[in-house]
Each structure stands twice: as C-alpha cells, then as structure tokens.
C-alpha positions in Angstrom: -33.4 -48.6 73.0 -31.5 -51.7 74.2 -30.3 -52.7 70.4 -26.6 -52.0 69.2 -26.0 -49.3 66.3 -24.7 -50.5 62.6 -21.0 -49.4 63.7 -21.3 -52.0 66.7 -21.4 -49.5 69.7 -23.7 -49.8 72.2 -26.7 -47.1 71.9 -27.3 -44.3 74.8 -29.8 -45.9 77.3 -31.8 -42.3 77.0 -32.4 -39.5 75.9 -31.0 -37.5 78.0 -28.1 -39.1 77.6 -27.6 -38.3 73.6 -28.6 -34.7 74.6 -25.4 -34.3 77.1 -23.1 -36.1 74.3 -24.4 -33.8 71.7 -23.5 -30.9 74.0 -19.6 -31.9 74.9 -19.1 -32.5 71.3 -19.9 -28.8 70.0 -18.3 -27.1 72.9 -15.1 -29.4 72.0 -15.3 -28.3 68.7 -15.9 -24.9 69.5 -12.5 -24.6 71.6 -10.8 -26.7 68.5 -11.8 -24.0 65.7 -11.8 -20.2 67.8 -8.9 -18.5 66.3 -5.9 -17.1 68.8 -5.9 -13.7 69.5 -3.2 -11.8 67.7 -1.7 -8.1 67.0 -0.6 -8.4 63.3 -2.6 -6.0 61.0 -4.8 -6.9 58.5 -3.6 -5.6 55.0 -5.7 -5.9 51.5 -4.1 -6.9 48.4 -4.3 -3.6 46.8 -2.7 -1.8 49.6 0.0 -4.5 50.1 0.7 -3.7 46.3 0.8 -0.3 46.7 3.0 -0.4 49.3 5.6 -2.6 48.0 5.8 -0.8 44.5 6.6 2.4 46.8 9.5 1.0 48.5 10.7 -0.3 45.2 10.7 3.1 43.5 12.2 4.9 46.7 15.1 2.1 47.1 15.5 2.0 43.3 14.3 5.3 41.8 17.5 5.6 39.1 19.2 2.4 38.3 21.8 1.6 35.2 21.0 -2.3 33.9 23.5 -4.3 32.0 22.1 -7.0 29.9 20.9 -8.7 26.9 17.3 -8.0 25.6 15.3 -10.9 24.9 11.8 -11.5 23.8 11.9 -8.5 21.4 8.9 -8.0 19.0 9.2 -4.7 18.2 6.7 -1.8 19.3 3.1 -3.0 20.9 -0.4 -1.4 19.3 -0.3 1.2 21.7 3.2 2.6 20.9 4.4 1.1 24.0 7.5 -1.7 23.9 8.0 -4.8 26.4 10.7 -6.8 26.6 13.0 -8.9 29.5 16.9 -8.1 30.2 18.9 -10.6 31.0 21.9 -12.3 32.0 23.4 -15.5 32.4 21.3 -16.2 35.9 18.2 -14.2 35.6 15.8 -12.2 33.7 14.2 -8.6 34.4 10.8 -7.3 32.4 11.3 -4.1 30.7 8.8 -1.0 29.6 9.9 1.9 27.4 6.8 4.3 27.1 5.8 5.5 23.4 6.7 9.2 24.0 10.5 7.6 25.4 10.9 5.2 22.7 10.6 7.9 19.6 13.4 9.9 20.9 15.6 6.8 21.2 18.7 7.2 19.5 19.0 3.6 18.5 16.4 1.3 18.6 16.6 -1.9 20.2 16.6 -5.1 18.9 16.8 -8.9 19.8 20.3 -10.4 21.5 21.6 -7.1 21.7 23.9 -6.6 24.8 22.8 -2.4 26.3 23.1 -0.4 29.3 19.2 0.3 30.5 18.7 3.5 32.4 15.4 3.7 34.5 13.6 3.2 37.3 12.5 -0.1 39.2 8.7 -0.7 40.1 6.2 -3.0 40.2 3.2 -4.1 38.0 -0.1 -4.5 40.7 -2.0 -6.8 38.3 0.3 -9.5 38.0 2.6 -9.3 41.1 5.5 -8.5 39.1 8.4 -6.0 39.2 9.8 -4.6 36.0 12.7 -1.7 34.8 10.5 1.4 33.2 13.7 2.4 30.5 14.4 6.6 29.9 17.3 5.8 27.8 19.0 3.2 26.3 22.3 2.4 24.8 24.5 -0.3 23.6 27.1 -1.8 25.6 30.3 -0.7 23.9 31.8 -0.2 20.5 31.8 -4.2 20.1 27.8 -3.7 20.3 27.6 -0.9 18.4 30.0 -2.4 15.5 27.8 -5.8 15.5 24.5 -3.7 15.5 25.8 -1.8 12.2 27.1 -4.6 10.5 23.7 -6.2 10.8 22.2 -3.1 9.7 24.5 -3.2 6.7 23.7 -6.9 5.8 19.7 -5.9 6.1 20.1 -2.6 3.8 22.4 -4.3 1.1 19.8 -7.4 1.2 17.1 -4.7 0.4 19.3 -3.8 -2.6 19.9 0.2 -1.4 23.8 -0.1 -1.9 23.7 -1.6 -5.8 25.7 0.5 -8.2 23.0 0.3 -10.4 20.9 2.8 -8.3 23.7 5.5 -8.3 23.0 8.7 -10.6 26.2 10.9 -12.2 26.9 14.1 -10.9 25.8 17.4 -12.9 28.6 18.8 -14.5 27.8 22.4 -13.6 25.1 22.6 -11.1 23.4 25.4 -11.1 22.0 25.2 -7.6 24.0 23.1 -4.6 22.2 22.0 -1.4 24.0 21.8 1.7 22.3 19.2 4.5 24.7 20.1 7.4 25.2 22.1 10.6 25.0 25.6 10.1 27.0 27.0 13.2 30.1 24.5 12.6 33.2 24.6 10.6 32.1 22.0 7.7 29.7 24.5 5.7 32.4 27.8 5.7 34.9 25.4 4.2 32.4 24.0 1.6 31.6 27.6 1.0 35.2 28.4 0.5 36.3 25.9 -1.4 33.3 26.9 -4.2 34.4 30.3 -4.0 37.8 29.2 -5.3 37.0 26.7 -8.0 33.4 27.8 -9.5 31.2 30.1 -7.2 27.6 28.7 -6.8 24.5 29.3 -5.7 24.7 27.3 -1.8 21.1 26.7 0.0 21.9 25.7 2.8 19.5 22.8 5.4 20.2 23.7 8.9 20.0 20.8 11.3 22.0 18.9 14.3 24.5 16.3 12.7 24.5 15.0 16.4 22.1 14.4 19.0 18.2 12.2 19.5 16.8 13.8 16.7 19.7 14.2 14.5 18.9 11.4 11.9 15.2 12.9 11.8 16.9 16.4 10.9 18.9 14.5 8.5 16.1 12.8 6.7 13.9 15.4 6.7 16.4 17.8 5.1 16.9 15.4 2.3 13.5 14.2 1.2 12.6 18.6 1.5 14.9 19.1 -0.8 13.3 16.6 -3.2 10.5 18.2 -2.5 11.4 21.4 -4.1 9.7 22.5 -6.8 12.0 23.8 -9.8 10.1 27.5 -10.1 9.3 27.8 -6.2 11.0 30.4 -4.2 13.8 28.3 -2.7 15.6 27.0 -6.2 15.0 23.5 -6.3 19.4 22.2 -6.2 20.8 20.5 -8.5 23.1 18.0 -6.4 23.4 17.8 -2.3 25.9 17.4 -0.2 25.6 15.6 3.6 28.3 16.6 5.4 29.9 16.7 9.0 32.7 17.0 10.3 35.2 13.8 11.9 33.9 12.1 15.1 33.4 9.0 17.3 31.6 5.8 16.2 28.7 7.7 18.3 29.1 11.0 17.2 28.3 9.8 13.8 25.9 7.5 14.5 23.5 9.3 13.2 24.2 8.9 9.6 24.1 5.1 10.0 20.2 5.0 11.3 17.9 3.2 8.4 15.4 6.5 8.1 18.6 8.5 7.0 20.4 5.9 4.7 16.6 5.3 3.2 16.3 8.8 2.5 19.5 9.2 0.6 18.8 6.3 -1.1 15.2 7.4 -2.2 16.8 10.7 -3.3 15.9 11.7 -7.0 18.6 14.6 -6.7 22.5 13.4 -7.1 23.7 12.9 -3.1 27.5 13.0 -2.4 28.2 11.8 1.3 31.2 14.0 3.3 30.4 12.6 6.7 34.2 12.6 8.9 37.6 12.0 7.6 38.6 9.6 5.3 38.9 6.9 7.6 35.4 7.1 8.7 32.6 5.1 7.1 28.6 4.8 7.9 25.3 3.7 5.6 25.0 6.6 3.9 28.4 6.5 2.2 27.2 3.0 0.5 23.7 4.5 -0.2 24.8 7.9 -1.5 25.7 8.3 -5.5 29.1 9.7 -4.4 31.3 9.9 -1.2 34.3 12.0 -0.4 36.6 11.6 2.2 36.3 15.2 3.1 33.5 18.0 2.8 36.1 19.9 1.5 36.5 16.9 -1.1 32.9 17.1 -1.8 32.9 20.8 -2.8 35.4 19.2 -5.1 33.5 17.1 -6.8 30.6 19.0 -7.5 32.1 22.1 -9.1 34.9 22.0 -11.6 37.6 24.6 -11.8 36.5 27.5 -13.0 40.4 28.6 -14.3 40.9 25.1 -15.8 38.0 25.6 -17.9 38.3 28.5 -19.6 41.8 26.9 -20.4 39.9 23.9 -21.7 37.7 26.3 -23.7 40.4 28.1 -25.1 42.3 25.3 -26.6 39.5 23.5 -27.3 38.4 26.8 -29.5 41.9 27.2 -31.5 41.7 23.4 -32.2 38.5 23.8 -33.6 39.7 27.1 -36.0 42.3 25.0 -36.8 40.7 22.4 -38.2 38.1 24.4 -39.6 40.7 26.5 -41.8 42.1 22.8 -42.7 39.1 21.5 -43.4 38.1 24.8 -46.0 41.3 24.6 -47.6 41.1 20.9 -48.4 37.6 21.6 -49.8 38.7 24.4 -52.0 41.7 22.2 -53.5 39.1 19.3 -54.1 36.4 21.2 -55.7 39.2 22.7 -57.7 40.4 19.6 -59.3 36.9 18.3 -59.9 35.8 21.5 -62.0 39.3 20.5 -64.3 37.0 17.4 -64.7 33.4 18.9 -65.6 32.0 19.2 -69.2 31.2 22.8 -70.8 27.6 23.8 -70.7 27.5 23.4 -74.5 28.8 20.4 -74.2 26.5 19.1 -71.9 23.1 20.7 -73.5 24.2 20.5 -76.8 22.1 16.7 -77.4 19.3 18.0 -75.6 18.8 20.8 -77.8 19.3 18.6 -80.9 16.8 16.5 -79.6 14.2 18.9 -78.6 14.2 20.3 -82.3 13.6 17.0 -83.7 10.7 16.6 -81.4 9.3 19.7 -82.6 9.6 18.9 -86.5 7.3 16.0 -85.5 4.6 17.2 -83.2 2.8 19.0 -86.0 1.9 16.1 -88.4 1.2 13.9 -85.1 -1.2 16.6 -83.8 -3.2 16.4 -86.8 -3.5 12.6 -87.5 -4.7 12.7 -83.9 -6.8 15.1 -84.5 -8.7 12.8 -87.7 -8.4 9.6 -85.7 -10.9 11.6 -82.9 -13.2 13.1 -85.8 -13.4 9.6 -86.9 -14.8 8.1 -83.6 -17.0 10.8 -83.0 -18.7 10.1 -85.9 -19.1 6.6 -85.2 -20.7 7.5 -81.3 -23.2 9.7 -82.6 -24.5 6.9 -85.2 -25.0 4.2 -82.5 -26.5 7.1 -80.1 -29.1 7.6 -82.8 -29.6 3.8 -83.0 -29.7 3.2 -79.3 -32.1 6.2 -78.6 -34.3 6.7 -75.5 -37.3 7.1 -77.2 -37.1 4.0 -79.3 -36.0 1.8 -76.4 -39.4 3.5 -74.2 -41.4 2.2 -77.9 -40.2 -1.4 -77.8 -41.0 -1.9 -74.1 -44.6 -0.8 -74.5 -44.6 -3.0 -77.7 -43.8 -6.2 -75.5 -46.1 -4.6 -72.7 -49.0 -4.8 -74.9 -47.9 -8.6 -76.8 -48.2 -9.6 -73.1 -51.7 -8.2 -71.5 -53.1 -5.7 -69.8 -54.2 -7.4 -66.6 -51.0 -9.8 -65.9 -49.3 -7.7 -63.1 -52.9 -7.8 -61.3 -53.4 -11.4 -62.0 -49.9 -12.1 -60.5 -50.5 -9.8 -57.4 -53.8 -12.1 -56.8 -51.8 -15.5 -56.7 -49.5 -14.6 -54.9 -51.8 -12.8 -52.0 -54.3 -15.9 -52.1 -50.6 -18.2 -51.8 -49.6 -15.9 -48.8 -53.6 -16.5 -47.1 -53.2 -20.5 -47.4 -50.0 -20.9 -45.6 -51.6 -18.0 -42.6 -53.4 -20.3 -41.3 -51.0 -23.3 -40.6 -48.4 -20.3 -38.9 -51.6 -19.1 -36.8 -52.1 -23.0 -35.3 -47.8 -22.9 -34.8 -47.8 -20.1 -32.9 -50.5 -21.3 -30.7 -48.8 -24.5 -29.9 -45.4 -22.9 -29.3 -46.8 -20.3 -26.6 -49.1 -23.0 -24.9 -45.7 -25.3 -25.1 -43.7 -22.1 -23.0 -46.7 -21.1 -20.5 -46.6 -24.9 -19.6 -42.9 -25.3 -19.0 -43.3 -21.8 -16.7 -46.0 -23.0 -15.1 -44.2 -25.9 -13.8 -41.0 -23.6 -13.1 -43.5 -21.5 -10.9 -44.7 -24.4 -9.6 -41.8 -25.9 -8.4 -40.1 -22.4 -7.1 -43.5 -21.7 -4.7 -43.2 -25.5 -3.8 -40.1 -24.9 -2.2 -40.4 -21.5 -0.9 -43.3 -23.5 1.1 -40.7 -25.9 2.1 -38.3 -23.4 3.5 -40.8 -21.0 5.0 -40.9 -20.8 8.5 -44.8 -21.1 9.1 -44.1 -24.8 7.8 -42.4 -24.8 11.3 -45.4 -23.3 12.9 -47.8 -26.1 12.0 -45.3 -28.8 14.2 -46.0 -26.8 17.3 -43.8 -24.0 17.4 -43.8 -20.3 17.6 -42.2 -17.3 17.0 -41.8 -14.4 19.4 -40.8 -10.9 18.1 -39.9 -7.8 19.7 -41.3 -4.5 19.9 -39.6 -3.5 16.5 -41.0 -7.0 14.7 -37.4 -8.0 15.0 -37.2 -12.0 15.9 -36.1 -12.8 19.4 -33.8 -15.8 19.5 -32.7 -15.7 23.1 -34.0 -15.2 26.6 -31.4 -13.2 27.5 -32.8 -10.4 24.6 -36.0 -10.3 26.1 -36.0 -7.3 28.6 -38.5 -6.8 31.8 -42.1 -5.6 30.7 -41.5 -5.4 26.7 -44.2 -5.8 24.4 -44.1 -9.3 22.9 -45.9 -10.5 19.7 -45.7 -14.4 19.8 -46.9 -16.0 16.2 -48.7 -19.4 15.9 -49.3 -21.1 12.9 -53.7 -20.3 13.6 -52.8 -16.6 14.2 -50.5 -13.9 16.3 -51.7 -13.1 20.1 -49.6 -9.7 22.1 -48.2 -10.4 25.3 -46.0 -8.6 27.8 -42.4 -9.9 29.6 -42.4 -10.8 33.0 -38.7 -10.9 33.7 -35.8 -12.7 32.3 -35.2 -16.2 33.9 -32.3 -17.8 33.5 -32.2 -21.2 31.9 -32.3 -24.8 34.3 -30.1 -27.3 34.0 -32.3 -31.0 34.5 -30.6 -33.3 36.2 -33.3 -36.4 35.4 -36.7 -37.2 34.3 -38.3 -35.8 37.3 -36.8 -32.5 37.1 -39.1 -30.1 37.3 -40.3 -27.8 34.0 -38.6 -24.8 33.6 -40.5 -21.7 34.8 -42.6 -19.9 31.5 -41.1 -16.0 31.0 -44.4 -14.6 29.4 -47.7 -14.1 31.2 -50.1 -13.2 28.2 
C-alpha cells in the first residue's frame, strides 16, 4: 500500500481512508447537481401551443393583409390552397379552405399584389403562425388591369379570340336567347327594341350579372342553351345575347373570368356580347362572334327591320315582274324572227319520203335472193350432218377398239399398279427416317428444357443446405418479421418436409466480431 498510483499521487495509507474520500466526493456532488427550488409552472408542449394559438386568434380574430403572394402552385389534392404573403421585409403563410376558395371571385395567382381578409393563428405541428384567408381581392384597379391583361395574353395564346372561330349571325332567328338579369333594365329594352324592328320569340336565362357566383350563372346559362335540344319543350334559340348593363372594372368582372370567356367561346350557337357601354370592354367581347356597344345595339343586330323589309320585298318583287315581262317579250321577238328562217314541212320531209320509196322498190327482190342464198346453205348443213353422223362416228371407234385388243386397258391398269407397288416401299423407309430424324431433335429440345428447369428449381438449393419455410396457407415466408407467434410452420429440406410451430418473432442481431454469439433460433420443432 506504500507504492505511488500511475498519475504520480501518493496512494491512501488505508482503507478506511479511501472509504471517507469516497464519501466527501458524492455528497459534493450531490450539493453540485440538486436543482434550486422554484415557483414557475411546468407547461407541456401541446398546451403551450394551445395556448399561444388562443391568444393569437383573440388579439387577431379579423385582420386585412396587404401583400404580394408568393409560392403559388395552384390548389393542393385536398382542395385546400397554401401560399406566403409578402412584403419587401417579411413573409406570412397563407390557408384558403376548399369550401372558401370555390366562391372566390378571382382566383389568385403568382406576384399578384391583394388585400387578404382573415384571421391569424397558429399551426401546432410546426410552431408556426399563418393568415386563414375568407376573402380575397386584388389591390387596386392597377392589379386588376395587370391581372386581365395577362388573362388576355393566356386566352389569345390558346387561340379563343381568332376570327376564324367566329360564326355569322342568322338572318331571321327564329328563336333568341337572352343570358342576362331578369329584374334589371337591360332585358325590357332588349324586349322593346324586338318589338319595334321584328317581334321574336325571347327565352330568357335568369342569373346575377354580378356577385361570387355570377361568372358560374353566366357559364352555365350559356353551355344550357347549347344544350337544348331543337324539338324539346324550351325551343332550342337560334342566336344569344349576354348582356348587362354599364359598370365598374369590378362590377363587370365577371364577364372577364376564363369559365365564362371559355364558354362563349365553346358555344355552337351564334353569341353576340352587350356587356356595358361602349367604352367598356372584357374577354367575352374578343371571344364572342359579335359585340355591340349596347344591349339595345345587340337587339339590333339580331333582328332586321321588319318595315324595311317588306320594302325590300316589294321592290325587289316589281324588279323581278319587270324583268320577267322584258325577258318574255325579247323571247317572243326572237323566236319570231327565227320561224321567218325555218323550212316548210314539205320542204323538209320531202327527201325523206323520196328516199323511203326507193328503199321500198328494192326490199322485195333483196328479200328473195336472201331468201335462196339461206335455202342454199341449208342444203349444204344437212349433207355434212348426214356425213358426220352419230352413229357412224360410235361405228369407227369400236372398229379401232377391236384393231387394238380386248385386254389393253386391263393390261395397262396392271403396269401401272405393280409401278406404283415398287416405288411404296422406298417412301415407307423415307418416312421412317424423317419421323426418327424429328423424335430425335425433340428429344434433345425436351432434354435440354428439363435440364434447365433442374437448374432453376429451387430444390437444387435444397441439396446446398437450405430450406424453405412456408406458412399456414403454403405461401413462402421470406422474413422473420412475417412469421407471427404460434403459427403452423412447414419447413422443406431437400430429404423431405417436417411441421413445426413459431415460438415468437425475434428481432435480428447485429455481430460485432467473430466471437459474437449466434443468433437465437425462432422455431422449436
């Protein structure tokens, strides 16, 4: 005990001595470590979340956000949309709910300056606070006006404003359909204005030319009418008219969303667009097949004057009796100076008849040297007929018959059955050699096939040790983790099959060297 430690101190000269150490040291460390006693209460995260998303929404339960949206990427699987507002110094997540985002007016999109209205509160799961947007709209005309002018530049790409889409207008419609509002002042001057010029049968779409679900209305009302069928109840029109009255940038925004400007376009009835004064424009102007200014100018030009054309058909009518009396009257004088020019009828039969007569003088003599020249011929058939008989043709063939020999046809038949019987033989040894040639060659093929099913069978696995366990079902068991607590087990050596039961799952050990030890077995048998 007198020796020195490795560090160089001195060692304790007993044991007692090293107990007493031992002792100072713990109750030193015991002082060092106690905690100090304190009156702060303990929170857990949940509630700590809890309670700070509650004093968000009660100190910021309504808010209205100015900024730009960034990190757009339209609407998520669920319905659901996320995106950040932002200004020049910081950045706020947004929500807008599925059910809030369909009744959007305008929808939003990436870099666009708006006004948010919602609430502020907090998301638990990742610590972070975020804006839950009820409504949204842009941040003045000068967003508005760069939103629709990008609109326009998307639609005109897609090709829905070419003036080669646009159809003509019927000249007299026999049905006219009225998309508009049906409590305002725009459909009793449409109605007026037909009354005037041509009365027509007016079927007219209610729905709101302003509002959330205006440009739904809108769309709706248009691809409906197309829908028509031509011998339904509700006539099937002939041309419609949008219209609506004069209005804000916002008022009409409606007729410049892509579901309504798609719809017009996609329109296989004639569209004329009266949406506001003349001054106003919006999409469906460009995608319509007419606009007017006005929808009193639309009634315009659907229907033509009804006085103006029975004018029209009354001139038109004299014009034509006119001409027609012109016409007769120039006939008459040139068939009159062509009959001056025509031959008499005697004059024009008179060399027909001539010849007609002279035809008859000779038919008769012709008819009768005819009729010798056929006598004559006959009379030569019927001598090489007798000649050339049946009977004596039958008498010379069994003449030569009889020259020739009774028994040649059988002697033929003979030679050639006893030619036929040599050559049977040599086909007979062919035919033998050609089958043995094709069982060999599939022999080998069969050979060959079960040689390498052998190769690739399993049980060739077997015989290096292996074995295969399989479930209740026969199904093949590839991991421990499939085997569950007390199944039936049927484990397959190459000698033979033996049934065993599972113990337990065991979870597989990682060896660390050579002297690890095995890995505990998970079947008893």
């Amino acid at each position: 005990m007198n020796g020195k430690w490795r560090g160089g101190l001195e060692a304790p000269r007993s044991v007692f001595a090293i107990r007493l150490t031992a002792r100072y040291i713990s109750v030193m460390l015991a002082e060092t470590t106690a905690p100090a006693p304190t009156n702060t209460p303990e929170w857990s995260v949940s509630d700590l979340a809890h309670a700070l998303r509650r004093t968000l929404e009660d100190a910021f339960g309504h808010v209205r956000l100015r900024g730009e949206i960034s990190g757009y990427r339209g609407p998520h699987g669920s319905g659901h949309v996320y995106f950040g507002l932002k200004d020049s110094d910081a950045c706020i997540d947004a929500v807008i709910w599925r059910s809030t985002f369909s009744k959007l007016r305008f929808k939003p999109q990436e870099g666009l300056e708006v006004v948010a209205v919602g609430r502020i509160t907090t998301f638990p799961g990742k610590s972070k606070y975020q804006i839950i947007v009820e409504s949204l709209e842009p941040a003045g005309i000068g967003a508005l006006m760069a939103l629709l002018d990008e609109r326009r530049r998307k639609l005109a790409a897609e090709g829905l404003f070419e003036a080669a889409r646009k159809r003509p207008l019927p000249f007299i419609p026999r049905v006219i359909g009225v998309v508009t509002s049906p409590t305002g002042a725009v459909i009793r001057d449409i109605l007026h204005r037909l009354e005037d010029r041509f009365p027509r049968r007016v079927v007219v779409w209610p729905v709101r030319v302003q509002g959330e679900t205006s440009a739904e209305e809108v769309a709706a009302a248009i691809r409906g009418f197309n829908a028509l069928s031509s011998d339904g109840t509700i006539p099937r029109p002939d041309v419609i008219i949008v219209a609506r009255g004069g209005g804000s940038l916002e008022d009409l925004w409606s007729f410049n969303e892509e579901i309504v400007v798609r719809a017009a376009a996609e329109s296989a009835i004639p569209l004329v667009s009266a949406v506001g004064h003349e001054t106003d424009t919006t999409l469906i102007d460009h995608a319509a097949d007419r606009r007017a200014p006005t929808p009193t100018a639309a009634a315009e030009m659907v229907v033509p004057v009804w006085a103006d054309l029975l004018r029209n058909i009354a001139e038109l009518g004299s014009r034509q009796r006119a001409c027609m009396l012109k016409t007769i009257e120039h006939r008459r004088t040139a068939l009159r100076s062509a009959s001056r020019a025509l031959p008499t009828p005697d004059g024009l039969l008179g060399p027909q008849r001539q010849r007609v007569d002279l035809a008859g003088a000779k038919l008769k003599p012709a008819l009768a040297r005819l009729a010798r020249l056929h006598e004559t011929n006959l009379a030569r058939l019927a001598q090489s007929l007798l000649r050339h008989s049946p009977i004596a043709v039958l008498r010379e063939a069994g003449a030569r018959l009889r020259a020739w020999g009774g028994d040649r046809p059988e002697t033929a038949l003979a030679r050639q059955v006893a030619r036929k019987r040599e050559r049977l033989p040599g086909l007979a040894d062919r035919l033998d050699q050609a089958f043995a040639v094709q069982l060999d060659r599939r022999c080998e093929r069969i050979g060959a096939v079960a040689q390498l099913l052998e190769t690739l069978s399993y049980r060739s696995v077997l015989e290096r040790g292996f074995a295969l366990v399989r479930g209740p079902e026969g199904a093949p068991i590839r991991r421990a983790a499939g085997v569950s607590p007390g199944a039936d087990l049927t484990i397959e050596f190459a000698d033979g099959a033996v049934r065993a039961a599972a113990a337990g799952g065991v979870k597989p050990v990682k060896r660390k060297g050579p002297d690890a030890a095995p890995q505990a077995t998970l079947f008893d048998a």
